[in-house]
N, C-alpha and C positions, 0 to 999 in steps of 0.2 A: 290708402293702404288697407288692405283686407283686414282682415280679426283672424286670420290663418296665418299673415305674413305678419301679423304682429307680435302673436305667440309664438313664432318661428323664434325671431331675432330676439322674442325676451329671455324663452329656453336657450338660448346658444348661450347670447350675452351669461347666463346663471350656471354656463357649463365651462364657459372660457374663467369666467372671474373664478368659479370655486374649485377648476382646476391648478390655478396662479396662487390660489391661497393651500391648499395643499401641499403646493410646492415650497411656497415658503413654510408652513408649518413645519414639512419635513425637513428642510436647510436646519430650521431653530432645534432640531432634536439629532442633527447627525453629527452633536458636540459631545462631550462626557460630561452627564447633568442635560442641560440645556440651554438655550439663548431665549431667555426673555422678552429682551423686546421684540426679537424677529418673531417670537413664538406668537405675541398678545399682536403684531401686527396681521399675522398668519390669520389668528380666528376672526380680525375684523373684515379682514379681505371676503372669510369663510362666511361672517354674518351675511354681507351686502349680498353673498351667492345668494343662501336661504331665502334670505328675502325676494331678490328676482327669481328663484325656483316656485315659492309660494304663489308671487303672482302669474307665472306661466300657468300652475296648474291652476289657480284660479280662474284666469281666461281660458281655459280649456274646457273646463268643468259648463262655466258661462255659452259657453258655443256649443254647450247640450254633448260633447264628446266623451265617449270613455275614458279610460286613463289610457293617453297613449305610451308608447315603448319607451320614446324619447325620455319623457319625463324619470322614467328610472336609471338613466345612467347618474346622476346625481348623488343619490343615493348607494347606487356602486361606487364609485367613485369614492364616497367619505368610509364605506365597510373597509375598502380596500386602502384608503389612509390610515386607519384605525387598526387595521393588522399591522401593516408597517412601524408603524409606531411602537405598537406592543411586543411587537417582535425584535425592536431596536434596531432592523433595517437601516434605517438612513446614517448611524455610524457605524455599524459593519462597514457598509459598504466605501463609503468616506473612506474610513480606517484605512480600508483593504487598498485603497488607491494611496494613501501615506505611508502605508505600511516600508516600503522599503525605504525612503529617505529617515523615517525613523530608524529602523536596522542598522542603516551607514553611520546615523549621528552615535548611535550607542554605540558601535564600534570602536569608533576613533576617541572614546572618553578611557580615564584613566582606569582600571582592574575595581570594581566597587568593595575586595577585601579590604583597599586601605582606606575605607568610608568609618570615620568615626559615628556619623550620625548624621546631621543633614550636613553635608559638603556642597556649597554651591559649583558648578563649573559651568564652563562656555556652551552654550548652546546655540545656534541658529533663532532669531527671530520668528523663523517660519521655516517648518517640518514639515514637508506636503503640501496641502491645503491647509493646517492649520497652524495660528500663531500660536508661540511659546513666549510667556513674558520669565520663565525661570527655570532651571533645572538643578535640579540636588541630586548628590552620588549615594547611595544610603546603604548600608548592610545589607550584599545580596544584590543592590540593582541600581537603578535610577528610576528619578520621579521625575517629571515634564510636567507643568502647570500650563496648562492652554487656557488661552486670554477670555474667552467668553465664561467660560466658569459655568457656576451653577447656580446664580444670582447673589445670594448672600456669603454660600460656601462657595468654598476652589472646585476645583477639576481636574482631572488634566490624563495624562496617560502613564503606564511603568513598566519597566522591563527589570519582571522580578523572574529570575529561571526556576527561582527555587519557592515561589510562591508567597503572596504577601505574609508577617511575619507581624504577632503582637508587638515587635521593639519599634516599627514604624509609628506607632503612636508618638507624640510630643507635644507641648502646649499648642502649639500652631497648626497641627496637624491633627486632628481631633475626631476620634468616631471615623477612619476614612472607612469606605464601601467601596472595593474593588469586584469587578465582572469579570471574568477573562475573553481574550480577544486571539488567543492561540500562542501557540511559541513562547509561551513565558512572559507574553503581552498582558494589560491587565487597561479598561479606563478606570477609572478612580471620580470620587468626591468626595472630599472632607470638611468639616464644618471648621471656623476659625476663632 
């Protein structure tokens, strides 16, 4: 095998693996907070790329060549993870695809004026794509805790119309950080 066909297959190989690891990176952040372990699998996936990227360009460099094109998609590729990320992309867009089976579940739950405080009710397991392991009816709206959470703190999502409200606060619900997601949606994460 040549030194052309082998820096071929090392660059792909370091473009297939750290586009795969991207991908998960982004799965572990299109949750409200993030998923941990998909996330720290994400960047090992991301390492092994760098690493095969390194030695492409090394064998590249060694075969007396410029820098060639190829070698810069890699490097796009993590600019352009790294916007997403910051941009919160990967749960918009999630979202946007849950978005109505959430809408139906808040429907069908009781009026949230007669929420004394956190009211547990029925909610579906699983809202879209994402799990719920609880729902509370609360002054103004409802809170959904989705299961991957934010490692140590919860997570989850809330249909506040009228905006989150300091009375949300309660021992177990502590410091929450609400984004909006439109329509009186919000994700959340609060400490415990």
């Amino acid at each position: 095998m040549s030194l052309a066909a082998s820096l071929r297959r090392v660059v792909w190989a370091a473009h297939t693996v750290g586009g795969c690891g991207a991908l998960i990176l982004l799965w572990a952040f299109s949750v409200p907070g993030f998923s941990v372990i998909v996330a720290l699998i994400g960047l090992t996936v991301l390492a092994v790329a760098a690493l095969l990227w390194t030695v492409g360009a090394q064998l590249s460099h060694s075969a007396g060549r410029t820098w060639p094109w190829w070698l810069l998609v890699a490097p796009v590729m993590a600019a352009v993870t790294l916007a997403l990320l910051v941009t919160r992309a990967p749960l918009h867009s999630r979202w946007e695809l849950s978005r109505g089976a959430f809408e139906a579940v808040a429907a069908r739950l009781p009026e949230s004026t007669a929420a004394t405080r956190f009211d547990r009710v029925e909610a579906p397991a699983r809202i879209g794509s994402y799990r719920i392991t609880t729902a509370y009816l609360v002054p103004g709206g409802v809170i959904f805790y989705e299961k991957n959470g934010a490692f140590f703190n919860d997570a989850g999502f809330a249909y506040l119309p009228g905006g989150p409200s300091p009375s949300l606060h309660n021992g177990s619900f502590e410091s929450p950080m609400f984004w909006p997601l439109g329509d009186g949606w919000y994700g959340w994460t609060a400490s415990w």
